[in-house]
N, C-alpha and C positions, 0 to 999 in steps of 0.2 A: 425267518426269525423276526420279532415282533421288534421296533426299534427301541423301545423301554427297557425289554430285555438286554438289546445290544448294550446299550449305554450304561443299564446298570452292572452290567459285565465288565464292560469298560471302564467307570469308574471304581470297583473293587480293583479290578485288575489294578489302575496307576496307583491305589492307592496300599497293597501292599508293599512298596519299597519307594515309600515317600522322600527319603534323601535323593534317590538316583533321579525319579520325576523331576526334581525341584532344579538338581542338574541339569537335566536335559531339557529342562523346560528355557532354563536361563537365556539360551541365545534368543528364543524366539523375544520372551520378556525385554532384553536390551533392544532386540531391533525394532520392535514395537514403539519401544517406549521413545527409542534414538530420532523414529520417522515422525511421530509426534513431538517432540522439540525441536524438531529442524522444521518443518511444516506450519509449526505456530510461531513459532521468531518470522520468521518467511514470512508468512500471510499477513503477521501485525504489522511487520516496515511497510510493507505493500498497502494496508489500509490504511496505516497511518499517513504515508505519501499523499494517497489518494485523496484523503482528509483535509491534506495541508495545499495540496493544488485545487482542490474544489473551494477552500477557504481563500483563493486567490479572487474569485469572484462567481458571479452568475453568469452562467453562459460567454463566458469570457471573451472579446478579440482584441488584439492588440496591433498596434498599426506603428512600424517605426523605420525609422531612416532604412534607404539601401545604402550598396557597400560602392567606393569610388575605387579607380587605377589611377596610377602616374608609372606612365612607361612601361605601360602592361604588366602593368604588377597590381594586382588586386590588392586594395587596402587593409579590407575585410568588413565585415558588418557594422551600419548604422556610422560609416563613416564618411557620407554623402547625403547630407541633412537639407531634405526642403519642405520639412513637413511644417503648414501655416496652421493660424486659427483659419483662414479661409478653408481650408481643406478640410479642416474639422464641421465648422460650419455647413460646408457641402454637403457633407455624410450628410449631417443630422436633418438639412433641407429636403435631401432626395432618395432617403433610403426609403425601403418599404419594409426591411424585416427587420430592422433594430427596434428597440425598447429606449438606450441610452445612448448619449454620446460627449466623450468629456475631452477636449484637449490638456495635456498633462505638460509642464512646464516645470524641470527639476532645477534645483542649486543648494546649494550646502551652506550651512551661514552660520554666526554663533545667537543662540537665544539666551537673552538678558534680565534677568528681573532682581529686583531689590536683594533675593538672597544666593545666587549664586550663575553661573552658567551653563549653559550646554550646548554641544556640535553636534546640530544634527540635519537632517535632509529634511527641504521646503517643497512645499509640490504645490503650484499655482493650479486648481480646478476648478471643473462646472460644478455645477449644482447636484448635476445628475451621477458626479463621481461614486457616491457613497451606495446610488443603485447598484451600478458597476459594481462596487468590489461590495455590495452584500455587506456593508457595514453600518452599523447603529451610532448613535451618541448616548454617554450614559447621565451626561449635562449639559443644560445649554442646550445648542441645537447649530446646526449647521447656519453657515451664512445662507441670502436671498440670491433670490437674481438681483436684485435691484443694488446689493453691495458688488454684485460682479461687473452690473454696467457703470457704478458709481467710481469704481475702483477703491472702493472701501478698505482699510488697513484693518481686518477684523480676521482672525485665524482660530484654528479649532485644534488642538493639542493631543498627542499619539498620548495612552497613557505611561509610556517609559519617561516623556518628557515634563508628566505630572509628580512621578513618581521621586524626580530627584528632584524637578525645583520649586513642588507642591505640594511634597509629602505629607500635610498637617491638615491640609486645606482645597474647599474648591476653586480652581483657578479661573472659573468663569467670572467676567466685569473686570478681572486682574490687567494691566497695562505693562507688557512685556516687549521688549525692543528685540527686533532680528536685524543683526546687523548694525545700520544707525539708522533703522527707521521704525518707529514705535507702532505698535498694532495691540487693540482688542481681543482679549479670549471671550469668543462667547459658545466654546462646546469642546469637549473633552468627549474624545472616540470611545468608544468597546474596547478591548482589550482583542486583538489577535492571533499575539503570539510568531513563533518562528514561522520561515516555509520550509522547505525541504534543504534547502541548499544554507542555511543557519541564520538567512537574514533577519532581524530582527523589525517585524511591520509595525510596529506601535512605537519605531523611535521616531518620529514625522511629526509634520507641521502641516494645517492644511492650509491655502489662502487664496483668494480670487485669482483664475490666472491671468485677468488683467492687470490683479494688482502685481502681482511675481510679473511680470512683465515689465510694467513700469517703473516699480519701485524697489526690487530685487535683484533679479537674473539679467534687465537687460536684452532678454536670447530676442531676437527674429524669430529662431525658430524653434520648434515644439519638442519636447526630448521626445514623447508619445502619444496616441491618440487611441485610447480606451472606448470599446462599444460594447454592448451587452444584445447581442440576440436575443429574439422575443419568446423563441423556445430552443432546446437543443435540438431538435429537427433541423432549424430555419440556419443551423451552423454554417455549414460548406455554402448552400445558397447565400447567405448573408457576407459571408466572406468572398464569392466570387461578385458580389454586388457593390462591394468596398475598393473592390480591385476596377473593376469597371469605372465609379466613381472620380478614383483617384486618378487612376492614366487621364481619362479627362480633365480633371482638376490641373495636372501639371504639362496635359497638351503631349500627352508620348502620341510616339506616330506607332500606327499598326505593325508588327515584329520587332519595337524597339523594347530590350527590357525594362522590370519597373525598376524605380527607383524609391522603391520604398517595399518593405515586408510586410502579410498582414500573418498572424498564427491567431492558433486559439488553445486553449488547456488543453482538449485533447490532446494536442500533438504532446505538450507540454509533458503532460504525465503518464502518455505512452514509452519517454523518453525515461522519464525519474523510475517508471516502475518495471519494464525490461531488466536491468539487469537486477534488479530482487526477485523478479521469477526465474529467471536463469539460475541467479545461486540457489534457488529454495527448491529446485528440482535436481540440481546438483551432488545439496548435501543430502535432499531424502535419498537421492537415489545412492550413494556412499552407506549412506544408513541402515539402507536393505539390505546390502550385504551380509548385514550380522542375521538376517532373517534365511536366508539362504543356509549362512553356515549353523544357525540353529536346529533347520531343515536337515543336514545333513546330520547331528548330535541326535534327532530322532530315530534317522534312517540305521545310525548306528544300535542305538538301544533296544527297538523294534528286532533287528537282525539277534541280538542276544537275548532277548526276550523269547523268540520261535524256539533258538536255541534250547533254553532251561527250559519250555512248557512244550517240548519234541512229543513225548509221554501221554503230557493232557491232551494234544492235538490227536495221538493214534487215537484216545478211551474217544472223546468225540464224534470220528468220524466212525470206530465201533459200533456203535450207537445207534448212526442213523447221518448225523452231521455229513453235508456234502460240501465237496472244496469250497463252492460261492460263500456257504455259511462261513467257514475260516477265516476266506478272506476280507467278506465285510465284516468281521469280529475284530479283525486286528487294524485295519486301514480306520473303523472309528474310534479302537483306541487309540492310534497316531493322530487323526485327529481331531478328536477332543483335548490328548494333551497339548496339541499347535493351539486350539484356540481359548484355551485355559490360559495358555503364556501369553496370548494375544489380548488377553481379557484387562492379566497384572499389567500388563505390559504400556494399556492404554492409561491406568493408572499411573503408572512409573511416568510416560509421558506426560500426563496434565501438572502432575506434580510439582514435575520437573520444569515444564516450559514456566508455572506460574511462580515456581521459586528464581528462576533464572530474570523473568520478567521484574520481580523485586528487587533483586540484589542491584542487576544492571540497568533499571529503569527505563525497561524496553517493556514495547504494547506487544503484546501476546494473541492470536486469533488462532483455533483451530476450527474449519470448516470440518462439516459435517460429513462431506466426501473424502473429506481424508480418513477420518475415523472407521467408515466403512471400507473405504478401499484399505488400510492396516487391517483391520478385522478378518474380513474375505484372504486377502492377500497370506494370514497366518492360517487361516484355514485350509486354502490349496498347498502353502508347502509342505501341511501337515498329509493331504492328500499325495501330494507327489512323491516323498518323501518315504512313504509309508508305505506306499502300491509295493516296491519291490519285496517287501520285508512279509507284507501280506500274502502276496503271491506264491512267495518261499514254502508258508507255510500251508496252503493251500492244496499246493503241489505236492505234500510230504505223501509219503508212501502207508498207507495208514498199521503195514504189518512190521512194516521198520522201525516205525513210531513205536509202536506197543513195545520191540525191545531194546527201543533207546534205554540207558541208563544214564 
């Protein structure tokens, strides 16, 4: 039997008792549409993570304190601080796969200016920070070297920290005191935004980490020391190259551990986006469920469908019709009606993900693999589901048939 015919068989068929179809069509349609908003919430957190750890920097590593004991008791992380500018400097001296290298120098202070205040986090860096983290100025421009060997009192302003105490105005050439010691704006950042974890990157202050040394913080030592790999290839190389570096720098002896960590995003956003694929496979798969039991509302309908058309199936195989005929007749009308449901269904899902994404101000993706594996997926329960009820009929007796009533 020619498949045009099948299908346009098929279709009359579902379409003389279009309420019962519409019924039975529903599970498939809910589960479709269920695996499609749980699959695109899922993949947006996921890309959106990704987004916001990628916007941490370019090719990122990050170098910071190891962890001390007292009385064998582990401290825990970055509580055994001996990270210098010398160590930084080393890197930068003797690496071969880095790009950048910035020692970071943290403290909190208050910023002053003729119209109001603000507390916020000071970060003494290189020149080369803004490579690192992949960030622009949208005025002004970043200090020199020549202000960082000078120790120059000159700093460049997050735009949260424009936003309150600049709101009218550009604050470049402005004369603002951090702390009680007076410095120059001569550049205002890009804008960032959050990371994953709610921090806020644009509430900062940038300034020479000579000068956060001298005339700030005080520290000896470095909160952290930021390098930027030359491609994502040269990552794990470049990081076992910082390790080597450093044990030299601080003189560890061969099997002593280090005393300082180096990571990179990688790890970072392996760690942030784990458990959003766990739950986004979780809840699809909870989801399916309802595809299954839709699968089963065909199986039943099918069954009472052979039922009422016992009669037509005897005239049929009367005829000429042989079982195989029967039963691809009824298994594509199972499904065609599975992937009809599967079709609204995808519909009901975009819908839905893109109203839920409005309401709750969540980023929304559905990949294309999902689509298809929902698609296929309503297709085969329409197949599975259907074989027995096909079969049923396949099998009928064709002189039984004829005196069905």
């Amino acid at each position: 039997m020619k498949i045009n015919t099948l299908l346009t068989m098929a279709t009359s068929s579902i379409l003389k008792n279009k309420m019962r179809t519409m019924l039975t069509m529903l599970g498939i349609v809910i589960g479709v549409g269920a695996v499609i908003v749980m699959v695109a919430v899922g993949h947006g957190a996921q890309s959106q993570i990704e987004a916001q750890i990628k916007n941490l920097g370019t090719n990122l590593i990050v170098i910071t304190p190891g962890s001390s004991a007292a009385g064998g008791a582990s401290q825990g992380a970055q509580t055994f601080n001996r990270l210098t500018i010398a160590d930084a400097d080393k890197i930068t001296a003797e690496s071969t796969l880095l790009s950048a290298v910035s020692p970071v120098i943290v403290t909190r202070t208050q910023v002053i200016t003729g119209s109001g205040n603000w507390r916020t986090e000071i970060n003494g860096v290189s020149t080369d920070y803004l490579t690192i983290r992949d960030w622009n100025v949208t005025s002004g421009a970043l200090f020199t070297n020549d202000d960082v060997v000078a120790n120059r009192k000159v700093a460049v302003l997050g735009s949260t920290i424009v936003k309150n105490l600049f709101p009218d105005s550009d604050p470049v050439g402005s004369q603002i005191q951090l702390g009680n010691v007076p410095f120059t704006v001569v550049g205002v950042l890009a804008p960032k935004g959050q990371t994953s974890s709610g921090v806020d990157q644009d509430d900062i202050v940038l300034v020479p980490y000579t000068t956060a040394q001298d005339r700030l913080s005080g520290f000896t030592f470095l909160g952290q020391i930021l390098a930027s790999a030359q491609s994502p290839t040269d990552m794990t190389a470049a990081q076992d190259e910082i390790r080597s570096i450093m044990r030299e720098s601080h003189g560890l002896p061969n099997g002593a551990p280090d005393d300082f960590t180096v990571r990179d995003q990688t790890a970072i956003a392996q760690a942030a986006t784990s458990t959003t694929s766990v739950m986004t496979g979780l809840l699809a798969a909870i989801a399916s469920i309802s595809l299954v039991v839709g699968g089963i509302g065909i199986m039943n309908i099918m069954l009472v469908s052979v039922t009422e058309r016992t009669r037509e199936i005897g005239i049929r195989m009367a005829i000429g019709a042989r079982g195989s005929d029967v039963l691809t007749q009824f298994l594509v009308e199972s499904v065609v009606m599975s992937l009809l449901g599967g079709l609204i269904g995808l519909a009901v899902g975009f819908g839905g993900a893109a109203l839920l994404g409005h309401l709750m101000g969540w980023s929304t993706s559905t990949p294309l693999i999902a689509v298809a594996a929902a698609v296929g997926f309503s297709a085969a329960v329409g197949m599975f589901f259907g074989f027995y009820p096909a079969r049923k009929a396949a099998a009928l007796d064709p002189i039984q048939a004829l005196r069905y009533e």
